[in-house]
C-alpha positions as CSV (number, residue, x, y, z in Angstrom):
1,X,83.2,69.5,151.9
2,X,82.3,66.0,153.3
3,X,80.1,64.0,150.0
4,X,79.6,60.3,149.5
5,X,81.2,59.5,146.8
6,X,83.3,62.5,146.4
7,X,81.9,62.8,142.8
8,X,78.6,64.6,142.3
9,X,76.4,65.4,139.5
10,X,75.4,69.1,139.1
11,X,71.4,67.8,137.5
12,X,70.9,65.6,140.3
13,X,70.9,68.4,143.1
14,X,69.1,71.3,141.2
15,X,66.0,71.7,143.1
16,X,67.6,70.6,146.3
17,X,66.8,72.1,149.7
18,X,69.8,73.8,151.2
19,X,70.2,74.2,154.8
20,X,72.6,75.5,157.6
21,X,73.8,73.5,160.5
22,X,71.2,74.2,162.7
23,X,68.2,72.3,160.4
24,X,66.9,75.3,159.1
25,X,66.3,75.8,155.4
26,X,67.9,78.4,153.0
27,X,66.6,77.9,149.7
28,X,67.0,76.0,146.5
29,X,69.8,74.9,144.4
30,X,69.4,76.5,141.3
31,X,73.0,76.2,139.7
32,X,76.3,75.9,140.3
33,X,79.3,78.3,139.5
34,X,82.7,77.2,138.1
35,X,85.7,79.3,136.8
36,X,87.0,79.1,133.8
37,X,91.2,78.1,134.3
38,X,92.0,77.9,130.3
39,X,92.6,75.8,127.2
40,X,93.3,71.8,128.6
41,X,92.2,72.3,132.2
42,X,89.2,71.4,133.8
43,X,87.3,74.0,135.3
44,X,86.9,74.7,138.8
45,X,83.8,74.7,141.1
46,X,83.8,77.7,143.1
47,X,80.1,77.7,144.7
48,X,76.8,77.4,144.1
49,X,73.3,79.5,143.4
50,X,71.0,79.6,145.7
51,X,66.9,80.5,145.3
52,X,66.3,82.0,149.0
53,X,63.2,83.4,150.1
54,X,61.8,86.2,147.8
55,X,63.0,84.4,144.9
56,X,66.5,86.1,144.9
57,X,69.4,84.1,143.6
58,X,72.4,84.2,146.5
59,X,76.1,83.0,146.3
60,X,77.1,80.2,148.6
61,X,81.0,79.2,148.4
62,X,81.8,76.0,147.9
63,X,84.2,75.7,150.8
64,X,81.1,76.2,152.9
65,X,79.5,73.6,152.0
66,X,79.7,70.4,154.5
67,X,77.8,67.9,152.6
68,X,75.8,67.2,149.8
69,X,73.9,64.1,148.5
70,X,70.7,63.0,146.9
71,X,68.7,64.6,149.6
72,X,69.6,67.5,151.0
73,X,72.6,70.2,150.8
74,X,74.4,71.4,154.2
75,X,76.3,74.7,154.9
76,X,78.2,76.2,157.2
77,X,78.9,79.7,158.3
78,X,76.3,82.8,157.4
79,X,75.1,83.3,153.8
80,X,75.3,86.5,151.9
81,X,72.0,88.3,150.9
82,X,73.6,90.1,148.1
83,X,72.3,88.9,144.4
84,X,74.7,87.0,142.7
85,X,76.6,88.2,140.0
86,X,78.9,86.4,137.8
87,X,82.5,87.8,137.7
88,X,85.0,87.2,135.5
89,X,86.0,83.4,134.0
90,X,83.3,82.5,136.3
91,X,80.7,80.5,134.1
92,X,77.2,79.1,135.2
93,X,76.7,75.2,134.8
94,X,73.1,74.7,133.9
95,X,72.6,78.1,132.2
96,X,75.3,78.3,130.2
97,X,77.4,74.8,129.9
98,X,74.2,72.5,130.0
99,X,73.7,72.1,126.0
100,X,77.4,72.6,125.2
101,X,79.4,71.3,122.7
102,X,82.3,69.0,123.2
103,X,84.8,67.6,120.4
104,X,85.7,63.9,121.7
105,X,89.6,63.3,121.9
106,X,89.3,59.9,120.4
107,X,88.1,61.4,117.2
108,X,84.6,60.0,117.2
109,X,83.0,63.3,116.7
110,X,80.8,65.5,118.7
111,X,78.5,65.1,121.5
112,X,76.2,67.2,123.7
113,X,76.5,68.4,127.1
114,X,73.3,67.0,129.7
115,X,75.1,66.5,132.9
116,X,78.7,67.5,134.7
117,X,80.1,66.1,137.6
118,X,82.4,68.0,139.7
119,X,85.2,66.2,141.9
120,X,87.3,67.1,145.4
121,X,91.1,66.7,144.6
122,X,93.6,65.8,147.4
123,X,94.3,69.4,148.1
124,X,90.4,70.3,148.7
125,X,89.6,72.1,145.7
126,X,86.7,70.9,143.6
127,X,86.9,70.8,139.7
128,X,85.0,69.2,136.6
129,X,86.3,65.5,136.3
130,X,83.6,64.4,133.4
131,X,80.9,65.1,131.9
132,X,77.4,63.7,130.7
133,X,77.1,63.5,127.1
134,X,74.7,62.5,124.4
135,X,76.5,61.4,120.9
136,X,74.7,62.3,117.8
137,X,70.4,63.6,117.8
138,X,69.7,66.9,118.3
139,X,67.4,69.2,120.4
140,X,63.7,70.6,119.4
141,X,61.9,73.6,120.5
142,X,59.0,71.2,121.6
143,X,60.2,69.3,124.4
144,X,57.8,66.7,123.7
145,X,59.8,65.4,121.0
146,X,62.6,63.5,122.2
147,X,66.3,63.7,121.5
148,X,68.0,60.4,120.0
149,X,71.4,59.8,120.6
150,X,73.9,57.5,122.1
151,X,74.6,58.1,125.8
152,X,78.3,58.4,127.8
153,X,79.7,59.1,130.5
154,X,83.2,60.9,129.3
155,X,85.9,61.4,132.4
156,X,88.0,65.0,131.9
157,X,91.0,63.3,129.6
158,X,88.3,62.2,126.9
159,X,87.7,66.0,126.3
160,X,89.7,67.2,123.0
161,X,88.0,70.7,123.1
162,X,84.9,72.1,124.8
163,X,82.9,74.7,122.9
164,X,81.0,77.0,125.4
165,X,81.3,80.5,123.1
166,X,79.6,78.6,120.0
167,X,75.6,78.6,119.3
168,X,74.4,76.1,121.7
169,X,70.5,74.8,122.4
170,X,68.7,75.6,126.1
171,X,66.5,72.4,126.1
172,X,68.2,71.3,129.3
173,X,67.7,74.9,131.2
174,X,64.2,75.1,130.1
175,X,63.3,71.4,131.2
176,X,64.9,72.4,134.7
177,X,63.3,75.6,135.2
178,X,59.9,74.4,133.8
179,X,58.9,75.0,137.2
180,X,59.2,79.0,137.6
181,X,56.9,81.3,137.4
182,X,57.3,83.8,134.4
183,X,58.4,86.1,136.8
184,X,61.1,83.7,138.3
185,X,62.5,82.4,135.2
186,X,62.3,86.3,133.6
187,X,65.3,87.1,136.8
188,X,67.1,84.3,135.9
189,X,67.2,85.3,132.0
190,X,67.9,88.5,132.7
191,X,71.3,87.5,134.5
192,X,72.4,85.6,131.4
193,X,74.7,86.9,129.0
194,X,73.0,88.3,126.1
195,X,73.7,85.6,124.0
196,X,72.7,83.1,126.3
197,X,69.5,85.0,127.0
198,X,68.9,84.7,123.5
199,X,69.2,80.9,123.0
200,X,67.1,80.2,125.9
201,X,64.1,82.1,125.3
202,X,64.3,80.7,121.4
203,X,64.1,77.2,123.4
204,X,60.4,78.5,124.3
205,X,57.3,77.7,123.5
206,X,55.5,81.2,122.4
207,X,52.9,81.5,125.0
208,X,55.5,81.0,127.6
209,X,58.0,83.1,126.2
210,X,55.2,85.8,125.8
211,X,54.3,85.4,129.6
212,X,58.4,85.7,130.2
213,X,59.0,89.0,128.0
214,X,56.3,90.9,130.4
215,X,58.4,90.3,133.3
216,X,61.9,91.3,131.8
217,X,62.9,94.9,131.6
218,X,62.7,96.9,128.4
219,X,66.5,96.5,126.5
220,X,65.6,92.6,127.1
221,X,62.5,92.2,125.8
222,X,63.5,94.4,122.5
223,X,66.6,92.5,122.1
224,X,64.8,89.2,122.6
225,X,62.2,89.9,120.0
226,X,64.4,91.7,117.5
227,X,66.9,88.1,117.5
228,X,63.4,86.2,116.5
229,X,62.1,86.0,113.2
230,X,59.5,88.7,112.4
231,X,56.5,85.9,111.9
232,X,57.6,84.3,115.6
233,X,57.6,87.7,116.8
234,X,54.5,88.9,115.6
235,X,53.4,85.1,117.0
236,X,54.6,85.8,120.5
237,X,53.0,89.5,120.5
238,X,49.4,87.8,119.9
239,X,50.0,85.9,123.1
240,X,51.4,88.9,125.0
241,X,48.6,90.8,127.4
242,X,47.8,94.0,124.8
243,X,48.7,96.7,127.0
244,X,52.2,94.8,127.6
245,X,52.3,94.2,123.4
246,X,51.9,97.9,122.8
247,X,54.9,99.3,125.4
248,X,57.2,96.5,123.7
249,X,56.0,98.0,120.3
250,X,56.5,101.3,121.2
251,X,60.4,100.5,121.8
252,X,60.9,99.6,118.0
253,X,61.6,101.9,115.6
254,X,58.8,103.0,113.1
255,X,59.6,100.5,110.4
256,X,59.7,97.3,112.6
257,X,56.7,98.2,114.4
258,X,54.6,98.5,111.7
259,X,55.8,95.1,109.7
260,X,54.6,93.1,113.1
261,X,51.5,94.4,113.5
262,X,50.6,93.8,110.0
263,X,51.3,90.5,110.6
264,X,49.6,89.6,113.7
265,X,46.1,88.6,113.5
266,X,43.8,91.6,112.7
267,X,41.7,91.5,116.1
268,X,44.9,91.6,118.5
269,X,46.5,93.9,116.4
270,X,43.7,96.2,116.6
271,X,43.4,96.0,120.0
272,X,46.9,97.3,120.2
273,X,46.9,100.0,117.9
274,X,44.3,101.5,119.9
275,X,46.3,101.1,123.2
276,X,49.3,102.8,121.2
277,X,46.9,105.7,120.3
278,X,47.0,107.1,124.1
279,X,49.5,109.7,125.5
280,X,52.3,107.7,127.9
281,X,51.2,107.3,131.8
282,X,47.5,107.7,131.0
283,X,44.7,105.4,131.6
284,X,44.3,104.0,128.0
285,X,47.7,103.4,127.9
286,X,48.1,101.7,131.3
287,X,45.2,99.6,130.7
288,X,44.0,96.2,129.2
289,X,40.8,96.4,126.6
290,X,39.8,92.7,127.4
291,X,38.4,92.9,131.4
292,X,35.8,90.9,132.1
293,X,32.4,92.5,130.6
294,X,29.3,91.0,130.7
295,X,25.4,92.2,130.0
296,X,22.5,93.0,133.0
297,X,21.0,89.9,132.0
298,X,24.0,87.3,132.9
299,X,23.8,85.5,135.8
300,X,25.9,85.1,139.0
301,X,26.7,81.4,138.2
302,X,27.7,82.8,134.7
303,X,29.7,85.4,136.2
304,X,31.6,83.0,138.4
305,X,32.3,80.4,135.3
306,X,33.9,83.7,133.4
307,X,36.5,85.0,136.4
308,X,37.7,81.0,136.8
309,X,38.9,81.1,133.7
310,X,43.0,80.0,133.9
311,X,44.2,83.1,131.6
312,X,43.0,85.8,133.9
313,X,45.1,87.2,136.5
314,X,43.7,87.5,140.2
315,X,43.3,91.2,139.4
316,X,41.4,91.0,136.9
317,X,39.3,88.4,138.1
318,X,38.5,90.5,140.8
319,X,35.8,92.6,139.0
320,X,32.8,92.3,136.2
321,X,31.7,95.2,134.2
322,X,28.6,95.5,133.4
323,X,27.8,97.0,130.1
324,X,25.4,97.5,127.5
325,X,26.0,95.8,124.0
326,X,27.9,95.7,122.5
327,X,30.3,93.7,124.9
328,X,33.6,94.3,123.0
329,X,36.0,97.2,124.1
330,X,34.7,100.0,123.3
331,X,31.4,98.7,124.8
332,X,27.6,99.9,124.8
333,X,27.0,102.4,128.1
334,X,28.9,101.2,131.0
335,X,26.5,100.3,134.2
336,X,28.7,99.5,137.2
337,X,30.7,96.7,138.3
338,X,30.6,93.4,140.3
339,X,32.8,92.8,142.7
340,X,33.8,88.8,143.0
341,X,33.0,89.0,147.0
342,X,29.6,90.2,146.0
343,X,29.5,87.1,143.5
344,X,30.2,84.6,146.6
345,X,27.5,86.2,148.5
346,X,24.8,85.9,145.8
347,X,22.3,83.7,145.1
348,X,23.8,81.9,141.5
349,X,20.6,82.2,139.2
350,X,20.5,86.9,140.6
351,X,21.2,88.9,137.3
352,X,23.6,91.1,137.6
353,X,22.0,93.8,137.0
354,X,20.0,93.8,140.4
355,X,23.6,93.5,142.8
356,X,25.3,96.2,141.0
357,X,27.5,98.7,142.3
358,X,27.0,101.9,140.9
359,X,28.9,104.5,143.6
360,X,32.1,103.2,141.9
361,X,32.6,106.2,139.5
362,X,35.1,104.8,136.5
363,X,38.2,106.9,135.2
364,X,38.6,108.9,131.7
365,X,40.9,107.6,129.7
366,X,43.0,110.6,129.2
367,X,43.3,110.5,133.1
368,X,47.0,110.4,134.8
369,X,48.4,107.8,136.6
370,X,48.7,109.7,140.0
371,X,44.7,110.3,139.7
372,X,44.6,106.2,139.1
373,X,47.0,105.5,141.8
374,X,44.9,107.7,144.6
375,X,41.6,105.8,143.3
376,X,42.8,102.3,143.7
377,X,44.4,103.5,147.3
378,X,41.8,105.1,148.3
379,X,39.4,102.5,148.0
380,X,41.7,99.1,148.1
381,X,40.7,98.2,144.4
382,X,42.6,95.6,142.5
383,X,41.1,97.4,139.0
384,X,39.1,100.1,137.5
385,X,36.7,100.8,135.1
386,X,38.2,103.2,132.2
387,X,35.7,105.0,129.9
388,X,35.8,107.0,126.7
389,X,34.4,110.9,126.8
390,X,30.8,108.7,125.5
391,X,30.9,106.5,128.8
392,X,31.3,103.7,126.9
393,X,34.0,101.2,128.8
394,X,37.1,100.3,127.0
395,X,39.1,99.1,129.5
396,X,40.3,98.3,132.9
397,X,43.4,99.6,134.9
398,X,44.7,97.0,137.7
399,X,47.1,97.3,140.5
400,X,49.8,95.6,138.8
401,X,49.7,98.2,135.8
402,X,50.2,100.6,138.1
403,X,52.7,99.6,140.4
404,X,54.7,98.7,137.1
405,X,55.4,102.1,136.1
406,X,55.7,103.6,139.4
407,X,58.5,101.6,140.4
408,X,61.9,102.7,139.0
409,X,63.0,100.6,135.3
410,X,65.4,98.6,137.4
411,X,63.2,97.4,140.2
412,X,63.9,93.7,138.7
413,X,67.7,93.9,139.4
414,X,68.1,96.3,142.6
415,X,69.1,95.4,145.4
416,X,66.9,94.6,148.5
417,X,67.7,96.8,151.6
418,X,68.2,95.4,154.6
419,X,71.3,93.3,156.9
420,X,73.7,91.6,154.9
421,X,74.3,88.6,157.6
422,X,77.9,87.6,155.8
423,X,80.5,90.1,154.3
424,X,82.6,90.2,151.3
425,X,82.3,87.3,148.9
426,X,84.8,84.4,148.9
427,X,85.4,82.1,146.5
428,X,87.2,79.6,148.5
């Protein structure tokens, strides 16, 4: 690899674009890979992790990589498609060593990991040469309260011992990734060690960690919540979407479940008791009890100031249900529903009660999902009414419920079919 200098920190290229020779991007740097080579050596840098299109983490050896500097990141040769996976000594630099613990040799104490630079030796091979360090302060779980400390620069000699097995904070990882959807930054948990995976995600703050659980796969989100607390927990389950709340629930034993939801606050546990109530793959158990309802007599300007709100997801947005009082799941008698291209085309001050549409028949709530899955194909809905035996409306079924029980429990970590443009993995 051709650098300038020859030493490079790993935090100063995270979020770099990565392209081949031809000018033509790649992806991200996300992280970096080094191995593990034992007690008194520094560890060597084998490759790095790159975000490619699709938001798939890829391997990239470090032997083909050309250059690197404060700009861009330039490689050679084709790029395996395959999602990384760790192997072996191999350890990750920002997900698991950023927040470390090192012992100084000189006997002045401890200090904590921020930054680590690697180094090309005269035979080619790149290795750790020193490391970033803060002396003394600590981390927090807000991030707006920052850490104290004296700072160094520590070359690889200066290191008497180099904790990366012990209980270590994530404020680093979480401060670098602070950019990732919850989807994005759920994939990247998920490859973590379970230890790791468990130290990050107590780094967050609970409504982000709540938007995070949704998107990991069962085993993760129960071990995650099972390491917290049980008043964090109950915490992170108020800001969880209900439907989402009650499927992590129902993966606790008896015992546990009922402790957290007499903890949580009486409205969102309600909500979620009721959800729990339904029969698996059904519409009340698919669905969320808090769509967007709203009486005959509200307005299309009101309608519009209701759907922009930030918490909603587009497709949920895409629909108002009109319903008699009261408006709270389960509602008066359900009237129809208001599409949000119907809203655009309105006058703002039209009730909704005169653009209506009523041909939209809503589901049961005992109804299956295959039933659901037909209605939402059939007429290219985003959501759908859900109704009680008294046609009062209790909730609304979206696409995204759906397609998340359809596809198979390790969707998240499968593969992606299609040409693998470089075989076999080398680590240089």
């Amino acid at each position: 690899m051709s650098t300038n200098p020859t030493r490079v920190f790993i935090a100063r290229l995270l979020g770099l674009d990565v392209f081949d020779p031809l000018g033509d991007r790649l992806g991200r740097l996300r992280d970096a890979v080094v191995l593990d080579r034992g007690a008194g050596r520094p560890p060597q840098a084998v490759g790095i992790v790159v975000e490619v299109p699709g938001k798939k983490r890829v391997f990239v050896p470090i032997t083909r990589i050309t250059s690197m500097d404060a700009g861009q990141i330039i490689c050679t040769g084709l790029v395996n498609l395959r999602r990384f996976q760790q192997r072996g000594a191999e350890m990750l630099v920002v997900a698991e060593l950023f927040d470390s613990r090192v012992v100084l040799a000189d006997g002045s104490g401890e200090a904590t990991v921020e930054d680590i630079a690697v180094e090309q030796n005269r035979a080619g091979d790149w290795h750790v040469s020193s490391l970033f360090v803060r002396r003394g302060g600590g981390g927090s779980r807000l991030r707006s309260l920052r850490r104290k400390g004296e700072l160094l620069i520590i070359e690889w000699p200066e290191v008497g011992h180099w904790d990366i097995t012990g209980p270590q904070a994530a404020t680093q990882f979480v401060a670098q990734h602070d950019d990732l959807k919850p989807a994005d930054f759920a994939e990247a948990l998920h490859e973590m060690s379970g230890k790791r995976r468990i130290e990050v995600a107590s780094e967050l703050q609970d409504e982000r960690l709540a938007d995070v659980l949704q998107e990991l796969p069962d085993d993760d989100q129960v071990q995650i919540l099972q390491s917290l607390d049980v008043e964090r927990a109950a915490d992170v389950l108020e800001e969880m979407d209900p439907d989402d709340a009650a499927d992590l629930l129902n993966e606790l034993p008896e015992e546990q479940k009922e402790e957290l939801l007499q903890l949580m606050e009486p409205e969102d546990a309600r909500d979620v008791r009721r959800l729990m109530q339904y029969e698996e793959d059904t519409a009340g158990s698919l669905m969320t009890p808090v769509p967007v309802i709203l009486p005959p007599e509200a307005t299309v300007a009101e309608a519009l100031a209701h759907v922009r709100r930030e918490e909603l997801t587009p497709a949920l947005a895409s629909s108002i249900y009109v319903c008699r009082p009261p408006l709270e799941t389960p509602t008066g008698r359900y009237l129809g529903v208001v599409h949000i291209q119907q809203l655009l085309r309105t006058a703002p001050p039209e009730a909704l009660g005169n653009i209506l549409d009523t041909d939209l028949e809503p589901v049961r709530d005992y109804a299956n999902i295959a039933e659901i899955s037909r209605m939402l194909a059939t007429y290219n809905l985003n959501s759908l009414p859900v109704v009680n035996d008294s046609g009062r409306l209790v909730g609304a079924v979206t696409v995204d419920d759906v397609l998340d029980h359809l596809l198979p429990d390790d969707w998240r970590a499968s593969e992606d079919t299609g040409p693998i443009t470089w075989q076999g993995r080398k680590n240089g």
